[in-house]
BATORFI-623149 format. One line per 8 residues: number of its first residue (from 0); their letters; for each residue x, y, z of N, C-alpha, C, CB. Coordinates in steps of 0.05 Angstrom, whole numbers, plus 32768, in hexadecimal, padded with zeros to 4 digits. Glycine has a CB too. Layout:
BEGIN
NUM = a = X Y Z X Y Z X Y Z X Y Z | ...
% end
This chain:
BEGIN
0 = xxxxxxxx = 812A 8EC0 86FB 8147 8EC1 86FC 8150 8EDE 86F6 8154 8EAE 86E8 | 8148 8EEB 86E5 814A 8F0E 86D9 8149 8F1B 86F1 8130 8F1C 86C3 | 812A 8F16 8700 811A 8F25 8721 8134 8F23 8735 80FA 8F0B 8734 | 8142 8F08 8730 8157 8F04 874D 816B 8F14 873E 8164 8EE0 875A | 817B 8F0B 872A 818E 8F1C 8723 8198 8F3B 8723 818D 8F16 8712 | 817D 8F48 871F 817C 8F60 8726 8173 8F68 8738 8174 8F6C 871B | 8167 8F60 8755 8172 8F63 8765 818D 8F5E 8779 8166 8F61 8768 | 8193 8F49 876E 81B1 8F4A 8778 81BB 8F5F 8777 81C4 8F3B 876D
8 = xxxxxxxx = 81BA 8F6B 8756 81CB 8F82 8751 81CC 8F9A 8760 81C6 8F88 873B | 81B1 8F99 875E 81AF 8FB0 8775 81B4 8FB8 878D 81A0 8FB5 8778 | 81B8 8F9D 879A 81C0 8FA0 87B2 81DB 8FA2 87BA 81B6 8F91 87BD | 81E7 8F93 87B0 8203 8F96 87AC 820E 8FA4 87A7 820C 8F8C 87A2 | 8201 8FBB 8798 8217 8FD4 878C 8207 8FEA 8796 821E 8FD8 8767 | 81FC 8FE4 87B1 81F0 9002 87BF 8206 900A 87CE 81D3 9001 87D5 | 8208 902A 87CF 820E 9040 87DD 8210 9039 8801 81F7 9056 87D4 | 8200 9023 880B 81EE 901B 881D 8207 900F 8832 81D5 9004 8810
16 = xxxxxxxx = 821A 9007 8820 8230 8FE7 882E 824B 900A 8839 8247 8FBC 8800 | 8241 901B 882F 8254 9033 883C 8254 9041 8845 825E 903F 8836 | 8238 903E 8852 822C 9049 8871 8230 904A 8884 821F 9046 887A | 823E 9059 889C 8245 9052 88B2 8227 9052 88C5 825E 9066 88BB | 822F 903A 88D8 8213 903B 88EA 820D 9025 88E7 81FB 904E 88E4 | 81F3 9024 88FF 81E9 8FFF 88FA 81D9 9007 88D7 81C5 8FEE 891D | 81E0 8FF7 88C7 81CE 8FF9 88AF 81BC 8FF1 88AB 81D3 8FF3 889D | 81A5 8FDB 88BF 8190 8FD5 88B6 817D 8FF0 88D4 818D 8FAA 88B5
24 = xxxxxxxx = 817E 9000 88D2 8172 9011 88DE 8161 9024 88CF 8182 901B 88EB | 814D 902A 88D7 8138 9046 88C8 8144 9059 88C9 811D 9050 88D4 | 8159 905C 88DC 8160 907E 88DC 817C 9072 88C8 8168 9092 8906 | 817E 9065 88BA 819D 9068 88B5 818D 906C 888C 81BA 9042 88C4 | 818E 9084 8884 8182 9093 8868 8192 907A 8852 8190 90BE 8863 | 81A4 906D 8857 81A7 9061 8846 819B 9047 883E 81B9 9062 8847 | 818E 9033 8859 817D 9025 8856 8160 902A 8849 817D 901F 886A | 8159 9043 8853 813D 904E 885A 8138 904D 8830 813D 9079 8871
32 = xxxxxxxx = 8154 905A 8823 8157 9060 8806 8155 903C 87FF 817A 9076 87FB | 8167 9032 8802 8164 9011 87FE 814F 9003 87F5 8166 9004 8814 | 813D 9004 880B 8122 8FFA 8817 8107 9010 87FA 8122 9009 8845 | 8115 9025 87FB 80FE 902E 87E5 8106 902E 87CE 80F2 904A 87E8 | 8120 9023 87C7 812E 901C 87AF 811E 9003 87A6 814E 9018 87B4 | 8122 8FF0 87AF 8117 8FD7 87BC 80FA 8FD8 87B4 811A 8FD5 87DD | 80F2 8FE3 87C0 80CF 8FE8 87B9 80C9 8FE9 87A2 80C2 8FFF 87C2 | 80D8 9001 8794 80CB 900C 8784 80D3 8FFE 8769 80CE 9028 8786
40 = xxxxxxxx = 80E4 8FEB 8774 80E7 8FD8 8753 80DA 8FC6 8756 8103 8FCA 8747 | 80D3 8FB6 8773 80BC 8FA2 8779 8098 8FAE 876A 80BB 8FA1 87A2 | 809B 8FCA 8766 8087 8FD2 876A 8084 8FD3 8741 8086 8FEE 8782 | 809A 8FD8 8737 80A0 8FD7 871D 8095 8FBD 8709 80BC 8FD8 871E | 809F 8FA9 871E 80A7 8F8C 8719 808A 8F83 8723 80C5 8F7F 872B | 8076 8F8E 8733 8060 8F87 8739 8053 8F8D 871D 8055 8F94 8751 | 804E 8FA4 8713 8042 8FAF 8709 8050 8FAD 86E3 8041 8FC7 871D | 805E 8F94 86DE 8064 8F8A 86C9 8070 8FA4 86B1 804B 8F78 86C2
48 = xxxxxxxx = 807B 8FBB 86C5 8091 8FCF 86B5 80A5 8FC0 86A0 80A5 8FDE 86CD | 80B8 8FAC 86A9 80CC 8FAC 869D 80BD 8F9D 8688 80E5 8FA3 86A9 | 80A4 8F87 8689 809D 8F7A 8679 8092 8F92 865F 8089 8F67 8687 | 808C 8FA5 8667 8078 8FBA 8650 8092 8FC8 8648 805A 8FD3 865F | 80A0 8FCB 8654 80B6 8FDA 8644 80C4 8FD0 8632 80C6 8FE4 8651 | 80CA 8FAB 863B 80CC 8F9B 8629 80CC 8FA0 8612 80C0 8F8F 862B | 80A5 8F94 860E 8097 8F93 85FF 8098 8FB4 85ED 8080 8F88 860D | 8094 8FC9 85F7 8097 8FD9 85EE 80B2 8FE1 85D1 8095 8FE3 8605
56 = xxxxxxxx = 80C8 8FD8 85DF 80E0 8FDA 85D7 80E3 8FC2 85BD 80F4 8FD6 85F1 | 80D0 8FA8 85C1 80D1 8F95 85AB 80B3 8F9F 859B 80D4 8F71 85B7 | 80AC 8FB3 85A3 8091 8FC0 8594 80A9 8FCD 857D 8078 8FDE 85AC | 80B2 8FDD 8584 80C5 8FF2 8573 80D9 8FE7 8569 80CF 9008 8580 | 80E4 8FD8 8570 80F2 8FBE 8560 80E4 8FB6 854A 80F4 8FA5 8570 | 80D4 8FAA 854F 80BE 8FA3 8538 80B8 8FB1 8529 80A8 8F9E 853C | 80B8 8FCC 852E 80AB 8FEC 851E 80BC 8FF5 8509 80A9 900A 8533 | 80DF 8FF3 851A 80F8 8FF6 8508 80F5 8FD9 84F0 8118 8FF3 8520
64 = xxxxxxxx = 80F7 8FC1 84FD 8102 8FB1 84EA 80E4 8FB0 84D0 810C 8F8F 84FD | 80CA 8FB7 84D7 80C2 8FB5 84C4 80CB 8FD1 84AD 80A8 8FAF 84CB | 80CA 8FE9 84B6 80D1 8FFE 84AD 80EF 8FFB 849C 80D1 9011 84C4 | 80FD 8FE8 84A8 8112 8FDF 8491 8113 8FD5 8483 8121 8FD9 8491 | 80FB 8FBF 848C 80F2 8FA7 8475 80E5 8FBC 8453 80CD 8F8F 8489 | 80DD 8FCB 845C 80C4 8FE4 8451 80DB 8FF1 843D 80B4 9000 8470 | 80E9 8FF7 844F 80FF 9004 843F 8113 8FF2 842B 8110 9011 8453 | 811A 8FDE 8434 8125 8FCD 8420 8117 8FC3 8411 8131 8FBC 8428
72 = xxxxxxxx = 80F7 8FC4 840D 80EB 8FBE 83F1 80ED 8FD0 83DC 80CF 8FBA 83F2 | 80E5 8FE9 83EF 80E3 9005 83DD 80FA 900A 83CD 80E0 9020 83ED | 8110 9002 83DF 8126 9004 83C8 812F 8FEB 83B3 813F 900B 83D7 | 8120 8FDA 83B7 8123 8FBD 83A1 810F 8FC9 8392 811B 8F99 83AD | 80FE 8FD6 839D 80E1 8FE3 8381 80F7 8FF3 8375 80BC 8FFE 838C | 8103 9008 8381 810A 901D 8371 811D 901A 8361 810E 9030 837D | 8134 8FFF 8366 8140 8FF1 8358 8137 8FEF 833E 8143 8FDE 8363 | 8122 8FD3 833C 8110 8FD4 832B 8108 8FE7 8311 8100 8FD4 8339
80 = xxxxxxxx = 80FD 8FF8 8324 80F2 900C 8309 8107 901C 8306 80D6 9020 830D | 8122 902D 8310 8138 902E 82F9 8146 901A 82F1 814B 903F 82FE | 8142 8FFD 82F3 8151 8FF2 82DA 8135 8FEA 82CB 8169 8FD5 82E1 | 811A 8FF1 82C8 8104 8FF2 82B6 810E 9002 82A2 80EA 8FFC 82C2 | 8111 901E 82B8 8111 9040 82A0 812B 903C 828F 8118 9068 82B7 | 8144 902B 82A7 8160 902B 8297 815D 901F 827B 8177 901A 82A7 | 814D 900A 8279 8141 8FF2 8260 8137 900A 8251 8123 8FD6 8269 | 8121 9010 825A 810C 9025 8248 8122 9035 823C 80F3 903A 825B
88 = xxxxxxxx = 8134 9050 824D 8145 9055 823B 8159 9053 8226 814A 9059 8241 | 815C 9030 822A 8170 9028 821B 815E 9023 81FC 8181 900C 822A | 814C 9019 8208 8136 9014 81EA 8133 902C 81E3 8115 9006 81EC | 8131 9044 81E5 811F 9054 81DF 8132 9067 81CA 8111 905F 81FA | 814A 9067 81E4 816A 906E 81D6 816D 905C 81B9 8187 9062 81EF | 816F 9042 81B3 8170 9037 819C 8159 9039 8189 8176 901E 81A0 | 8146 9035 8188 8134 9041 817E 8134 905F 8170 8126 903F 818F | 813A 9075 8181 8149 9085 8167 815B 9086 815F 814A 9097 8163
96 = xxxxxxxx = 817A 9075 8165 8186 9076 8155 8183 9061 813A 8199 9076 8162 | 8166 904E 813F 815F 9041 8122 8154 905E 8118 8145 9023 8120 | 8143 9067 8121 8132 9076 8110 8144 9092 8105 8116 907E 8121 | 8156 909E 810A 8173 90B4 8102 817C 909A 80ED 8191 90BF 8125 | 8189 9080 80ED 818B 9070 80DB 817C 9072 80CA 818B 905D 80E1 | 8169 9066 80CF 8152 906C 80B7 814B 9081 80A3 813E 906D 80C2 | 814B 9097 80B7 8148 90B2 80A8 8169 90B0 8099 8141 90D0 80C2 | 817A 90B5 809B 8194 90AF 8089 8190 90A3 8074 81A6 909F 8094
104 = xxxxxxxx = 8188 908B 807B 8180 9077 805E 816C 9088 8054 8170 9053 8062 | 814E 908E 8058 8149 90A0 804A 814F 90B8 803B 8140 90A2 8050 | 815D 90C1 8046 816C 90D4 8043 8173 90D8 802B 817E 90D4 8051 | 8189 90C4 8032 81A0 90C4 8014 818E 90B4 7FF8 81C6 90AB 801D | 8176 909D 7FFF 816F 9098 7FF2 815C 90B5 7FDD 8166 9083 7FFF | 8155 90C6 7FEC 8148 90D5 7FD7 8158 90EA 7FCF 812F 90DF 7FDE | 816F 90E9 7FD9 818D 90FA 7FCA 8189 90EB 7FB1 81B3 90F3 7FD9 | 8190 90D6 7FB3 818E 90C5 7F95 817A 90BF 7F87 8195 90AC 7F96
112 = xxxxxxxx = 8168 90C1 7F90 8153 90C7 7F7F 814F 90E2 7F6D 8140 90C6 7F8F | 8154 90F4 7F82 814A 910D 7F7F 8166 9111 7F64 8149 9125 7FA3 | 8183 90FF 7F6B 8199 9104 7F53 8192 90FC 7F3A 81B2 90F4 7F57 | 8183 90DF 7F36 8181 90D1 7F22 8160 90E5 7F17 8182 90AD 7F2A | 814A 90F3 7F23 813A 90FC 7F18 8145 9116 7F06 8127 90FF 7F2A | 815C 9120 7F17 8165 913D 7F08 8171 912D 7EE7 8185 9153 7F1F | 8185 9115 7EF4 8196 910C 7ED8 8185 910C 7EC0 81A1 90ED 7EDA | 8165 90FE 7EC9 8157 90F4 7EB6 814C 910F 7EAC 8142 90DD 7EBE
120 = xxxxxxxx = 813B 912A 7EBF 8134 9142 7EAD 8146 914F 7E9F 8129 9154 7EBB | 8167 914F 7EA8 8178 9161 7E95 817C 9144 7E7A 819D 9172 7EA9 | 817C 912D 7E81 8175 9126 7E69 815B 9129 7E4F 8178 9116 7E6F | 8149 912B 7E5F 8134 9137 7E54 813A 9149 7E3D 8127 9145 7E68 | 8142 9160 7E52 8144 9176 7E3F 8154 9179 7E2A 8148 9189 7E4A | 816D 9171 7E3B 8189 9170 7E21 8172 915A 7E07 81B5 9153 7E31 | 8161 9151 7E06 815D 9141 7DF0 814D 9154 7DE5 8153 9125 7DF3 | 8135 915E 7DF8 8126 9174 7DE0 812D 918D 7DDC 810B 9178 7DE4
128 = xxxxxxxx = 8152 9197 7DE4 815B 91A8 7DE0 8166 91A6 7DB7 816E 91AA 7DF9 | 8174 9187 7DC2 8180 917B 7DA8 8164 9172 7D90 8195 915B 7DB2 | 814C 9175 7D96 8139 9176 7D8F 8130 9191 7D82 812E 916E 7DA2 | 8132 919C 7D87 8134 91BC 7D8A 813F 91C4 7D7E 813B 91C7 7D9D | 8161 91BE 7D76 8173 91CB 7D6A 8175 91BD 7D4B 818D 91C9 7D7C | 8172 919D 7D4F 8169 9196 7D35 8150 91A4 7D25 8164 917A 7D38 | 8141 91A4 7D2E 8121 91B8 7D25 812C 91CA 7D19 810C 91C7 7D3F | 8132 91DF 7D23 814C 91F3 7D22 8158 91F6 7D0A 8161 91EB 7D33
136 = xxxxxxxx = 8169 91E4 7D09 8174 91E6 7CF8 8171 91D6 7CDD 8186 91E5 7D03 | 8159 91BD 7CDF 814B 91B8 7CC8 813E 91D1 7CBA 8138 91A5 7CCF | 8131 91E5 7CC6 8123 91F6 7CC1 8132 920B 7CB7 8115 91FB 7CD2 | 8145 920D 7CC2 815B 9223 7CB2 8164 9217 7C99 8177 9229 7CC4 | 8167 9200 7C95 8173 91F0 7C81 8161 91F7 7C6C 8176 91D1 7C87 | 814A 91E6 7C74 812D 91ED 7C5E 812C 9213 7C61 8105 91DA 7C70 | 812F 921F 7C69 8129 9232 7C61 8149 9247 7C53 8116 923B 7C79 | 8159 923E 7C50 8171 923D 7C41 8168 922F 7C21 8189 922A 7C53
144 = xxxxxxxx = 8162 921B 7C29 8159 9208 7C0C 8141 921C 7BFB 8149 91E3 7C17 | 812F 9224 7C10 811C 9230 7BFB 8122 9247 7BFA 8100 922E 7BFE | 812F 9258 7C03 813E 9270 7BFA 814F 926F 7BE1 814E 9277 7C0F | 8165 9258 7BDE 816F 9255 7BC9 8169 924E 7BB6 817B 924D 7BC9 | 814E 9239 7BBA 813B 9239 7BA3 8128 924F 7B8D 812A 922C 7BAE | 8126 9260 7BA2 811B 9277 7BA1 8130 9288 7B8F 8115 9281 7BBC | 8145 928B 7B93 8158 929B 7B85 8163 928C 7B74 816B 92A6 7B94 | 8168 9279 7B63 816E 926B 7B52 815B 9268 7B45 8179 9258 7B58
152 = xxxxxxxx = 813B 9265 7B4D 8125 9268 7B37 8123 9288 7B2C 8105 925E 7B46 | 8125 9298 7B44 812A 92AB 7B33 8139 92B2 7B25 8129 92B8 7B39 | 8159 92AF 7B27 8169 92AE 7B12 8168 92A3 7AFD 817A 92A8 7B18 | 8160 9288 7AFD 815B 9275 7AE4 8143 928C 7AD4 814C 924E 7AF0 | 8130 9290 7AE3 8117 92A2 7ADC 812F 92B8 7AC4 8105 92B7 7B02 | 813C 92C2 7AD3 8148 92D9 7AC0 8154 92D5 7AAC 8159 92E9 7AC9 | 816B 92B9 7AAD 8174 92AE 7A9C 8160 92A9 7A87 8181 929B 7AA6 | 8153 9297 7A86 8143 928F 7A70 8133 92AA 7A66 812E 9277 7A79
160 = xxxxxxxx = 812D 92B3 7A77 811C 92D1 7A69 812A 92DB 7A55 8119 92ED 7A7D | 8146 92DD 7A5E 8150 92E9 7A4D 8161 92E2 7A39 8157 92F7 7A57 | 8160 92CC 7A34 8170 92BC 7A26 8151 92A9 7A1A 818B 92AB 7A3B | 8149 92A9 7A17 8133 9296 7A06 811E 92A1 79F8 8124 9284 7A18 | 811A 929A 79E7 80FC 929B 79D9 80EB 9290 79E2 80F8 9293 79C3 | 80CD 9292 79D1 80B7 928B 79D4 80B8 9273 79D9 80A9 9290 79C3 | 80BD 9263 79C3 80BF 9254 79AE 80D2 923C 79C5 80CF 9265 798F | 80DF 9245 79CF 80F8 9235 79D8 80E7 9236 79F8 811E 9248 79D4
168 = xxxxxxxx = 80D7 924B 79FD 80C3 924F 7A1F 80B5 9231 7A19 80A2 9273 7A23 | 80A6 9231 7A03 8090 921A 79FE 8095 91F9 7A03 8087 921C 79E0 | 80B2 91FC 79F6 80C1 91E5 79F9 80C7 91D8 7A11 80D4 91E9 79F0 | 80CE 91EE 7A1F 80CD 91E3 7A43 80BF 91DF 7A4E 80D3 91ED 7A55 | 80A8 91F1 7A48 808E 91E8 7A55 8081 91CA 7A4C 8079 91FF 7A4E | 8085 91C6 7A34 807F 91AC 7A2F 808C 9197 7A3E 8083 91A6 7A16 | 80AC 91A3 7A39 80B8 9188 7A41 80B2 9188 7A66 80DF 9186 7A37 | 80AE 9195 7A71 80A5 9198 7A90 8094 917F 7A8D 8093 91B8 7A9C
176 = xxxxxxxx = 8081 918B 7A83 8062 917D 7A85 806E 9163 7A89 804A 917F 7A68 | 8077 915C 7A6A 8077 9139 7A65 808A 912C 7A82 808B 912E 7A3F | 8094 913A 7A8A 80AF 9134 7AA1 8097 912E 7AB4 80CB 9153 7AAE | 8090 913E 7ABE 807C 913F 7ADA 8061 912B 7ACB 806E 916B 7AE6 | 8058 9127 7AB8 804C 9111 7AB6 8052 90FA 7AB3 8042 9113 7AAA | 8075 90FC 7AAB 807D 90DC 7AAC 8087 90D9 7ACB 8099 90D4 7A93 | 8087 90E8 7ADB 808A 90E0 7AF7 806E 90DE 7B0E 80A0 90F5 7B02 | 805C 90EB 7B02 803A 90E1 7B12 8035 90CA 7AFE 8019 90FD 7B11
184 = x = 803A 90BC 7AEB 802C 90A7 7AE9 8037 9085 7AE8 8021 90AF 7AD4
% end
């Protein structure tokens, strides 16, 4: 049906029907063109042209639609792996902002540490400063005390020297004794 159809066509819309002259003649160039028009698609149509060109044309058909097929995976892959990397970034993104968190909490935790260790060494010290100053000033005390001891024995020393007798020396010395023996025994 295609074979008749196109020849109809062809014949019908030749140059051929506006020829003056008998038209089925050899000498008349428009037949003569006709006739090898004619041929040479018989000769086409023998030789299964339109069929390979066909085929040819649904060859490359085939070539495109798989090549799109090809292409529309590649881009569902590539889909894919940026919303993989988009994931990966988003984890990877939260992840340090735990770990900047983290470090914060650490952070401030050894602020406070590092506050309460100073509180506790300047306590330290303020105690064995006040340690220190009591010492200090026990020791000044005692050594005030035996200074004044010192100068009041010597005075007493002068007093009695010079104001006492023998007689009245012996007496004290006794009464010492019995004192300091009624207090060791």
């Amino acid at each position: 049906m295609r074979k008749l159809a196109t020849l109809l066509a062809l014949t019908a819309a030749t140059p051929a029907f506006a020829a003056s002259g008998p038209f089925f003649s050899l000498a008349n160039t428009d037949f003569v063109v006709l006739l090898a028009f004619i041929l040479f698609i018989l000769v086409l149509i023998k030789f299964k042209v339109p069929g390979m060109l066909a085929g040819m044309l649904d060859k490359r058909a085939e070539g495109i639609q798989s090549e799109l097929d090809e292409a529309r995976a590649l881009r569902e892959e590539a889909q894919t792996i940026l919303a993989s990397y988009e994931r990966k970034q988003k984890e990877v993104q939260e992840q340090a902002e735990r770990i900047v968190a983290q470090a914060k909490t650490d952070a401030e935790a050894a602020a406070e540490q590092a506050k309460e260790d100073l509180k506790t060494s300047i306590a330290r010290r303020l105690a064995a400063a006040e340690d220190q100053i009591e010492s200090a000033q026990a020791s000044a005390v005692k050594e005030v005390r035996d200074q004044a001891i010192v100068i009041a024995v010597g005075a007493a020393n002068e007093v009695i020297a010079k104001g006492m007798t023998a007689a009245d020396g012996n007496k004290l010395i006794d009464a010492a004794i019995a004192e300091v023996d009624a207090k060791l025994h």
